[in-house]
C-alpha positions in Angstrom: 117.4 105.8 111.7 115.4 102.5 111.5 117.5 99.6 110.5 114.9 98.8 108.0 116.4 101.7 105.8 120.1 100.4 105.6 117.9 97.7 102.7 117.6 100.7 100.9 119.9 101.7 97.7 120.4 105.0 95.9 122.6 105.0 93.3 122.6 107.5 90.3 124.4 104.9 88.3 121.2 102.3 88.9 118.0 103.3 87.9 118.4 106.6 87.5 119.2 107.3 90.8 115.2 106.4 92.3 115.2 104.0 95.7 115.8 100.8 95.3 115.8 97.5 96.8 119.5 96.8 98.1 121.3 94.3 95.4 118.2 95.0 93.1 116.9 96.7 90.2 113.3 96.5 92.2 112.1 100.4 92.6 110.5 101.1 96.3 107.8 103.4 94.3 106.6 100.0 92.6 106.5 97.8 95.7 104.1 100.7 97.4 102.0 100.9 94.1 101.4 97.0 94.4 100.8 97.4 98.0 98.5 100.1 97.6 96.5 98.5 94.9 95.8 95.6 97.0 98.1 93.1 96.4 99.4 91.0 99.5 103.0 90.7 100.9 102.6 87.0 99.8 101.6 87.9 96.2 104.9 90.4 95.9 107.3 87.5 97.1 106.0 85.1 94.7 106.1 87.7 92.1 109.5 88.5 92.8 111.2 85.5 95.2 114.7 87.6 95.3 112.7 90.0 97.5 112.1 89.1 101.6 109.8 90.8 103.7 112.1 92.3 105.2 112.8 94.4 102.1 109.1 95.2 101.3 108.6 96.5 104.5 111.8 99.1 104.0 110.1 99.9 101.0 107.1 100.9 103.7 109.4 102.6 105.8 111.3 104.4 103.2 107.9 105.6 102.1 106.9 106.1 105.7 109.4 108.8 106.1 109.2 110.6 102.9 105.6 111.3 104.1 106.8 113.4 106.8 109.4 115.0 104.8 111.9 114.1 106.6 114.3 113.5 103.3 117.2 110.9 104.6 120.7 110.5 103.1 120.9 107.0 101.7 124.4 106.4 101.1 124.9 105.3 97.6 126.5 102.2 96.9 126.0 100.0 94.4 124.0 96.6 94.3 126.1 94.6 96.1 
């Protein structure tokens, strides 16, 4: 599994259970929106400066591997 992933949270508990930055309330579905409408690495950190890039690029690799449908356990957890 790439390391990337273990910044990835699920929790039913937060956010209704969708992906999550780890220790966030920060949804992986918005960070690809943002990325896919153009908006720059730089421009998401600013926006939200509890993020690294690190995290948004989970958020690429979570999305990464949904696209293949390879469906990964995340083990819930919450926020720490």
């Amino acid at each position: 599994m790439n390391p990337l992933l273990e910044r990835i949270s699920v929790d039913p508990n937060v956010c209704f259970g969708k992906p999550c930055i780890r220790g966030t309330r920060i949804w992986v579905s918005l960070l690809l929106d943002f990325l896919a409408n153009g908006m720059s690495i730089e421009e998401i950190l600013e926006e939200y400066p509890q993020l690294t890039e690190e995290d948004i690029r989970a958020a690429i690799a979570y999305g990464a591997e949904m696209s293949r449908e390879r469906y990964i356990e995340i083990l819930s957890g919450g926020n720490e």
